[in-house]
Every structure is written in structure tokens, then in C-alpha cells.
Steps between C-alpha positions, in 0.01 A plus 500: 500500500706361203728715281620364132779594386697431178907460483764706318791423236735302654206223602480320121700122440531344216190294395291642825199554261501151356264346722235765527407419098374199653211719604215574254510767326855601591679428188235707305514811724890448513476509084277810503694684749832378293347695192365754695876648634680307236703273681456104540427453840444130458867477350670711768248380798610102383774481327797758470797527750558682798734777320180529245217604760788742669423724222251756648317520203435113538497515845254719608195412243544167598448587873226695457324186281607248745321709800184529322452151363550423820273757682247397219510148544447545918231676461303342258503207750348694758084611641413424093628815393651549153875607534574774710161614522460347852844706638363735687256363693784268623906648456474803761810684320771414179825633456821383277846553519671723256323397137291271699294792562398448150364186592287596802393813360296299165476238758297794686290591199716843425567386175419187256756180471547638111582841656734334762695315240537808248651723809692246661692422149567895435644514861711193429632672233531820585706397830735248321540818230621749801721221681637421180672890489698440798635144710273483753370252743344435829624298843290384792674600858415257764509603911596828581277834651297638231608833593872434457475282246327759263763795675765254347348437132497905487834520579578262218326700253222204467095520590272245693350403246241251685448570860380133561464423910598209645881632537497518120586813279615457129772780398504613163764679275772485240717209499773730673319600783366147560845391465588744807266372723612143449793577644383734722158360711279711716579387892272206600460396136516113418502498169524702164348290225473598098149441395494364131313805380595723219505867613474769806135460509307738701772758507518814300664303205174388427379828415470446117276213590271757672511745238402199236245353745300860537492509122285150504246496787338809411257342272446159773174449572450471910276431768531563886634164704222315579702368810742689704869587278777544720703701322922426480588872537415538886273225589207744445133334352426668183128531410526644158577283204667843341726503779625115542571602088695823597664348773558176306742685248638720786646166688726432228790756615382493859573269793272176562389524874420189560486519861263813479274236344540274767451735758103588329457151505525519855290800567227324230503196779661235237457149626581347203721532138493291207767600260433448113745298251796486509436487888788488752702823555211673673387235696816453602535886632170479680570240695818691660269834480166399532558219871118385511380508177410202306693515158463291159695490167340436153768274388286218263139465464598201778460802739149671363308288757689584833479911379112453452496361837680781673280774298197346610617489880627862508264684257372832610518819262707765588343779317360759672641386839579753766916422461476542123326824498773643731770333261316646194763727224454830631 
């Protein structure tokens, strides 16, 4: 069974996008997304600077269009099938980390690309508004016991913000606190190291993100995954396209559990992941978390070929299976 999944901010380079518009058709879906949330993704995704695509209101649109040209442009080489039409008779489960989840969940068929772009672009916003009311920022703790590790950020004043696996937690907090616990590492920690992000994400200074979020998807048109959604909030599958929405907006101010993902992936009988563009950081946790299971990243188009390959060896439908009813949403 193969699970997609789709990468969150921190994943973009400069001029990653460039050669994916040497696909066809990717530099006109690229323009009508670009009008569609009002940003130039062709600009940002090929030429601006790193310090430009930090911006989360760059950052994260961009993402999101990056994972589905890329999702798009697998699948439309594969069984005949027009775009991602053909997904769930072959990707057993999707998931994405943090606003990744955007990504699998239009990916999924919850909501449209057009309806992807508009939310993604109001989260952007609305989470580089609340970081912008206090100096905030986020650092990734390597080594350590998860237990003590997260007994430590508390005493520090800070939150897990992303509960990744793999001996991996990312701390987040004011510039203070993260200041502390420089200084001051959990026991068995190697390393404390500033991510180039622009706020506490996922902590309760996002909250007037949330609040602007539930203002927007009220009127979203959605439709129930037509593939298994693992969902970031506790690794649960979510059947209902209302819920992946509610729980969507919900993730903003709460902690990414990452491992919880990982852990369904397991129970689903994953045998294979292909990670979307920008692939790399989740590959790169899977293979530490995930011993045995065969693992790609959607870099260029160069790697399209070798990702059809692995979908056609490990494709088998996870819907309905005996381990996803028991990890169904209560």
C-alpha cells in the first residue's frame, strides 16, 4: 500500500518550481492559480530569494501549488486516467504536514485546486498577521526522549509545536523562551536549530488565524476523501470532507503530530511513500521512522517516472480496509 503525502513550509528553495513549467500545461495552471489567490507563483516559485519565499504568505501558496502540479502531472501519466481521477484506485492513504494538508486534502478531492489556492493564501496571511503581533519563531530539537524533551519545552514556557518522529520535535515560542532553551537543552539533545520560519506556528498565538480561517470556509464547497485522509491532529482517517475542513482550520493553533501519522501508516500496512514537490524533508523522516518502506521524493519531473513505477508495484486501496475502519474519527 502506498501513502502520498505533501511537505510543509520550510521545504521551498529558490527557483524549485522552475523546471516543472517545462511540463505542459504547467505554466497555464500556475497563471490561473496566480490570479486565482493573487499572488505570482511563477515569480516566487522561479525567481525571488530565499528571504522572499520565507514570507508565509509567499510561502505557503506556493507549497500548496508546487504539490499539486506535481500530484497532477503523476497522475496524468498513469492507467490513462485524467489527473487525479485514477488516485484512488491506486494511493491507499494521503496525508501532509502542517499546510501540506492543504495539498493532500484537494489532492483527495475534499475541495477544488481554485478552492485550495483561495484558503491556503487567507491562511498565509492570516498566520504571518498573528506572528507579526509578537517575535515569534520555531526550533527543531534533535535526540533526546520525547517525553522529557516536551517536560522541558513546558518548563520553558514554549509548545511542541510539531511532534515529528524520528528523534525530531520542533519547539515553538517567543524569541525569549527560545532563547532559554538554547542555552539550556533537554538531556540527550544534540542539537537546537532555528528554523527560518516567521512565527510560533501551531501554538495558541495562532489563534487569530483560527478565528479568521472559521470566518472563510463556511461557504467551501466539499466532498468526502475519495482515498483515505490521515488527519495531522492524531493520526486519525477522516471520512467526511466537513471534517478534514473543520479540522483543517483547527490545526493552525494546535500541534502537528507527525508521528501519529506515521504510526496509521503503519497500521494501514504502508509499503510505499512518494512525497510531492518540494520532496525531501519527509522522505527523509520516513526512512529513520518508517525501516522497510520504499520512499521517493518529487524533486523535478526527472523523478515522475521512478514514482509511477513504485505506485504501480504497491497499489492497493485502502478504503474500506479492516485497519482503517478501526482508525476511523470517532
Amino acid at each position: 500500500m502506498l501513502v502520498l503525502v505533501a511537505p510543509g513550509q520550510g521545504a521551498q528553495k529558490p527557483g524549485f518550481l522552475t523546471p516543472w513549467l517545462d511540463l505542459p500545461g504547467v505554466t497555464e495552471r500556475l497563471t490561473w492559480w496566480s490570479a486565482v489567490c493573487g499572488l505570482d507563483l511563477i515569480h516566487y516559485g522561479t525567481e525571488a530569494d530565499e528571504e522572499e519565499i520565507r514570507d508565509t504568505a509567499v510561502a505557503q501558496p506556493l507549497l500548496v501549488a508546487a504539490g499539486l502540479v506535481a500530484a497532477h502531472a503523476l497522475f496524468e501519466g498513469i492507467g490513462g486516467a485524467t489527473g487525479l481521477a485514477g488516485l484512488p484506485n491506486r494511493i491507499g492513504a494521503v496525508a501532509g504536514h502542517s499546510v501540506g494538508e492543504i495539498t493532500a486534502a484537494a489532492t483527495a478531492g475534499v475541495f477544488t485546486d481554485e478552492a485550495a489556492m483561495v484558503l491556503v493564501r487567507r491562511r498565509g496571511l492570516a498566520m504571518a498577521e498573528a506572528a507579526s503581533r509578537t517575535e515569534t519563531g520555531m526550533a527543531a530539537i534533535l535526540g533526546g526522549e520525547q517525553d522529557d524533551v516536551v517536560a522541558h519545552l513546558d518548563k520553558h514556557g514554549l509548545a511542541p509545536a510539531n511532534v515529528n518522529g524520528a528523534g525530531q520535535i520542533v519547539a515553538a515560542g517567543t524569541a525569549e523562551q527560545l532563547a532559554a532553551l538554547a542555552e539550556d537543552k533537554p538531556e540527550g539533545v544534540r542539537r537546537v536549530v532555528p528554523l527560518k520560519v516567521a512565527g510560533a506556528f501551531h501554538t495558541d498565538h495562532m489563534a487569530p488565524a483560527v478565528a479568521a480561517l472559521e470566518a472563510l470556509v463556511a461557504g467551501v464547497p466539499v466532498a468526502d476523501p475519495r482515498t483515505a485522509y490521515v488527519s495531522n491532529r492524531d493520526g486519525g482517517v477522516v471520512t467526511s470532507g466537513a471534517r478534514v475542513i473543520e479540522r483543517l482550520v483547527a490545526q493552525v493553533s494546535n500541534p502537528v503530530r507527525w508521528d501519529l501519522c506515521m504510526e496509521t501508516f503503519q497500521k494501514l500496512g504502508v509499503t510505499a511513500l512518494v512525497e510531492v514537490a518540494p520532496g525531501g524533508t519527509l522522505t527523509g523522516i520516513a526512512k529513520r521512522a518508517l525501516p522497510g518502506v520504499t520512499n521517493l521524493a518529487l524533486k523535478t519531473p526527472d523523478d515522475l517516472d521512478a514514482a509511477r513505477a513504485l505506485i504501480e508495484e504497491h497499489a492497493v486501496p485502502a478504503l474500506a480496509t479492516p485497519a482503517e475502519e478501526e482508525l476511523r474519527e470517532a
